[in-house]
C-alpha positions, -999 to 999 in steps of 0.1 A, spaced: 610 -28 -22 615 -54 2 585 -45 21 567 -52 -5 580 -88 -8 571 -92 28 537 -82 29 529 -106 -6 540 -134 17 520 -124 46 492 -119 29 490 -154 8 487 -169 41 450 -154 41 437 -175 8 422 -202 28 402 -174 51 392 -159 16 379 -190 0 358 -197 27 343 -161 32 335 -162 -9 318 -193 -9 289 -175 10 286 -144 -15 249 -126 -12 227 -138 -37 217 -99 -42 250 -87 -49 273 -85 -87 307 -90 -94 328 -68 -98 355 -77 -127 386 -64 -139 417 -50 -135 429 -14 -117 466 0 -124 490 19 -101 524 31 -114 535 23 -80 522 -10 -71 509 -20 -109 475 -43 -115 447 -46 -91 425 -76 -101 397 -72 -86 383 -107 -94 412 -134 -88 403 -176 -84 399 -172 -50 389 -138 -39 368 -110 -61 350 -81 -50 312 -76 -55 285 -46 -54 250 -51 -37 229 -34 -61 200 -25 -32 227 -11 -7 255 4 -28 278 -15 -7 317 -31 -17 328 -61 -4 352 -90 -4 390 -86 -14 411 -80 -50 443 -91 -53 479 -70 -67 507 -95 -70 530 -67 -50 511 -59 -21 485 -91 -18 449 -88 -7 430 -53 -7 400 -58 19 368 -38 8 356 -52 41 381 -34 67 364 -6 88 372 9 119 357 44 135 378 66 112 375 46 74 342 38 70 339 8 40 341 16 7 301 23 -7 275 39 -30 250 58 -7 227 62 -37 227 36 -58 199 33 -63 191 65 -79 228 79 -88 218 62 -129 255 78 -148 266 96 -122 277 70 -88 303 85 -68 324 57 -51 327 64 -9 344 53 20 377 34 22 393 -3 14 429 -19 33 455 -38 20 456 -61 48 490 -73 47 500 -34 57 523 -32 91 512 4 104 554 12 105 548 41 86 520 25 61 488 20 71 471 3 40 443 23 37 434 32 3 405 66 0 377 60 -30 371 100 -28 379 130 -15 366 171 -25 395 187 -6 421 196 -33 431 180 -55 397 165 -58 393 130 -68 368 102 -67 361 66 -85 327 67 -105 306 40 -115 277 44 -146 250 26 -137 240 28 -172 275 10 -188 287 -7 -153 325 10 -163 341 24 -132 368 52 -135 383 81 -120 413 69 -88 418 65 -57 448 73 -34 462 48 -15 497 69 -2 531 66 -7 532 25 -12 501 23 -35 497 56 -49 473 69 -75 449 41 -81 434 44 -120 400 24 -131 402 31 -160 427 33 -193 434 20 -226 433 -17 -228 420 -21 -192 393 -11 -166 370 -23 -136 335 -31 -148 303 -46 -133 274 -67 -147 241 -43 -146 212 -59 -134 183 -57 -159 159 -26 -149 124 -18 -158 103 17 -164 68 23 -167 52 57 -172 12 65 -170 1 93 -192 -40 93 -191 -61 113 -224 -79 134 -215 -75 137 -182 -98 157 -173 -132 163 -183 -172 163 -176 -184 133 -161 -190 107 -181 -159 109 -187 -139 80 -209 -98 83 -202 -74 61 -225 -48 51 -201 -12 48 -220 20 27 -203 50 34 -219 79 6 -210 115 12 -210 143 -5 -197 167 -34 -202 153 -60 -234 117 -48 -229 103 -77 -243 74 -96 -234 58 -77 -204 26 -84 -184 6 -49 -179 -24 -46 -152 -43 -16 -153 -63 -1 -119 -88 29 -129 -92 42 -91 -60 25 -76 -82 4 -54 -63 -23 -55 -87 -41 -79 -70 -47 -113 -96 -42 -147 -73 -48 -172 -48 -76 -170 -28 -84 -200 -2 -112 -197 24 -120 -222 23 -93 -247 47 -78 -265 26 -41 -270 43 -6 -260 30 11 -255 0 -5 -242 -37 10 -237 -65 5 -216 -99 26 -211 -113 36 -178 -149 56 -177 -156 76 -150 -196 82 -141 -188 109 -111 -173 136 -105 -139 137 -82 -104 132 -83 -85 97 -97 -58 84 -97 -52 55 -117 -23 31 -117 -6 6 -143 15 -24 -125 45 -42 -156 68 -72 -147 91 -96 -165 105 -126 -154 141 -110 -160 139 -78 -137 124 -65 -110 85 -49 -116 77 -7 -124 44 12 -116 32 46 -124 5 66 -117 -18 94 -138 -42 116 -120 -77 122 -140 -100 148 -129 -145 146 -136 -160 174 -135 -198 176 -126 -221 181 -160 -244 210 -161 -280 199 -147 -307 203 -172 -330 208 -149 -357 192 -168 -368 160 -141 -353 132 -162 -316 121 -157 -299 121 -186 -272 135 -205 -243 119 -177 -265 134 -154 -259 116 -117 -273 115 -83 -241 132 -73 -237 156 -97 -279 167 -105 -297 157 -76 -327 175 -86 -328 152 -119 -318 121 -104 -326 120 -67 -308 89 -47 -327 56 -40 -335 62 -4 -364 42 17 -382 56 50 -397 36 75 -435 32 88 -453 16 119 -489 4 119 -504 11 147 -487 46 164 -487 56 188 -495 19 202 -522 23 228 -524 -8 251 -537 -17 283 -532 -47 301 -539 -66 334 -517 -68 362 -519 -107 372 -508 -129 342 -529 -133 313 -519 -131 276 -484 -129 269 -491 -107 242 -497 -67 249 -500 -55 218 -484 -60 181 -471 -32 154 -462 -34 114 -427 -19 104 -430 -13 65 -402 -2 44 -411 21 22 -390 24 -8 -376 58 -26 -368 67 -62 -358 33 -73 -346 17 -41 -347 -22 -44 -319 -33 -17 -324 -50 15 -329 -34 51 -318 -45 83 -342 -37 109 -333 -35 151 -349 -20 183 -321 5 189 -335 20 222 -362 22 244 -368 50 269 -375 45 296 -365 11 299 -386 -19 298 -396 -32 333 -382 -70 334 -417 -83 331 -422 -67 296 -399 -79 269 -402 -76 231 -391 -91 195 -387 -81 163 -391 -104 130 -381 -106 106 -349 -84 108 -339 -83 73 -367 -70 46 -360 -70 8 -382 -55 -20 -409 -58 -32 -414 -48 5 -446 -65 3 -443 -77 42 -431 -59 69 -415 -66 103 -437 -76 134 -431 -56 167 -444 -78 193 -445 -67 228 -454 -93 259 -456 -100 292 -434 -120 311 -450 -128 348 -471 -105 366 -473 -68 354 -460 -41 383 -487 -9 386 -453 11 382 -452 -7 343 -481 21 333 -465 50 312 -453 62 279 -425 48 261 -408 58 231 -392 29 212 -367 36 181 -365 14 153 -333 15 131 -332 5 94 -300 1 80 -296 -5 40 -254 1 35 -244 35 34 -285 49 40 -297 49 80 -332 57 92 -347 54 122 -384 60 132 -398 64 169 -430 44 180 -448 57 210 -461 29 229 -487 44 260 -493 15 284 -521 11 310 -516 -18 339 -552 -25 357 -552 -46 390 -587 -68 381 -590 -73 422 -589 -32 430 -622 -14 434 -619 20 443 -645 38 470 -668 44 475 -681 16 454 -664 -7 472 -663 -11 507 -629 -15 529 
């Protein structure tokens, strides 16, 4: 076929272009290796000296160019609006069963009545496709590539298209029991598969709060076990993380359900008994909060005098076993303070034994206005984590003006 002859010498014109556009192969694609046979146009190598097809194992993608000796380069890069490239949509998942997509172009083809284009599948009949296993990297099944190439074959005695598998990595999380009465004490198992296990680094998360409890680097143990106790009751879901140097990392999850213990009832808690689960046995640490004096009952004198009005005690007072610290602020005051009147609060922060409280000190600034007289209520918060309280101190004040004398006592 003197066409033939033609388009080899058209296309060996391209090597130059090809050596250039291999020497920037992505670093997260394979080879691809091997040799394809057509009766028509005979081997396909798709990985000659200077050109050589590869697979991007995250993408399912097929790039660069083989090479027959009859009809030159076959592009696994040509595209246009009708021939999408040649690609595994779901490589990812496909394991034994990848179905090859798409198109590739001899390049060297003149469009007089051949077109190059070369289909990796089709369902219409007769229904054909090239496969890859995931699990071997052997591709087979054809291609059609028309009257000039023909049936396309991957695979036959003596010969075939192959690609190096990239090493993979399992984990699965099976948690026993998982589910019970709280206490509850789960043995989580991770069981590893995958390419040359080996030596595998396990960390073990009991609520999948991203704070690891059992790391074990460098151990060759598979399955490997960890414990996880669970004091409440509720829903958990535990995770195991595994990675090797070799392959990318795994993760799996297990799901372990607590169930609240029957309350004995009998005061004391005991028997996995929680504050959660028996609050009757094992009421929560709590704290209230207490002023001394309250209502505050001051009076003061309109032109300056003492700066301080009057002084109250905040006392934390602590509840079945509380022992942490309490922030302390003025949250409101209503009405609000005239200018003249100001107020602080000290210290802010009391921690057990609770011995000393915080000093609510109320004072003057300047000269006290007759319209200061009147009842305020001031709220003090107290804030220990999760627990708020806040208590209201009633603070009735009386402005006198020294000078005033009221008739008829006094005359005009």
């Amino acid at each position: 076929m003197n066409r033939k002859i033609i388009l080899f010498l058209t296309s060996a014109i391209s090597v130059a272009f090809l050596f250039g556009f291999f020497s920037m192969a992505n670093a997260a694609s394979v080879s691809v290796t091997g040799y394809a046979w057509s009766e028509t146009i005979g081997w396909i190598q798709f990985d000659p000296s200077l050109g050589g097809v590869t697979l991007d194992n995250a993408t399912g993608d097929l790039s660069g160019y083989a090479w027959s000796d009859n009809i030159g380069w076959v592009s696994f890069d040509a595209t246009d609006a009708t021939h999408p490239s040649a690609i595994i949509n779901n490589i990812t998942t496909c394991g034994s069963a990848c179905v090859v997509s798409g198109w590739a172009r001899a390049i060297a083809a003149d469009n007089n009545g051949w077109d190059g284009w070369i289909k990796m599948s089709d369902t219409a009949a007769p229904a054909y496709s090239v496969n890859l296993d995931k699990t071997t990297g052997n591709f087979s099944g054809w291609a059609w590539g028309s009257d000039v190439v023909g049936w396309i074959s991957f695979s036959g005695a003596g010969y075939g298209v192959t690609v190096s598998i990239a090493p993979t990595l399992n984990v699965s999380l099976s948690a026993n029991p998982s589910s019970g009465d709280a206490p509850l004490t789960s043995t989580l198992t991770a069981t590893v598969s995958g390419t040359a296990v080996g030596t595998i680094n396990y960390k073990f998360d009991c609520t999948n709060d991203g704070t690891y409890e059992g790391i074990f680097n460098n151990v060759s143990d598979n399955p490997k076990t960890y414990s996880c106790t669970y004091n409440t009751a509720g829903t958990y879901t535990a995770r195991v993380y595994v990675e090797r140097d070799i392959a990318p990392s795994a993760e799996d999850t297990a799901t372990i359900t607590v169930s609240a213990p029957a309350c004995n009832n009998n005061g004391i808690c005991d028997s996995g008994e929680t504050p959660v689960t028996c609050p009757a046995d094992c009421p929560s640490p709590d704290f209230s909060l207490s002023a001394d004096p309250n209502p505050i009952l001051a009076t003061g004198i309109k032109d300056p005098g003492s700066p301080t009005i009057s002084t109250s005690i905040i006392t934390v007072l602590p509840q079945n076993g509380f022992s942490d610290n309490v922030s302390l602020s003025v949250s409101s005051i209503n009405p609000g303070f005239p200018s003249e009147i100001t107020y602080t609060l000290a210290p802010t922060t009391i921690g057990s034994p609770y011995s000393t409280g915080s000093t609510l000190t109320i004072s003057r600034a300047g000269t006290l206005p007759a319209g200061s007289t009147g009842l305020y209520t001031i709220t003090i918060t107290g804030t220990s984590g999760s627990i708020t309280h806040n208590l209201e101190i009633k603070f009735n004040l009386e402005v006198f003006d020294i000078n005033y004398c009221e008739p008829p006592w006094c005359e005009e």
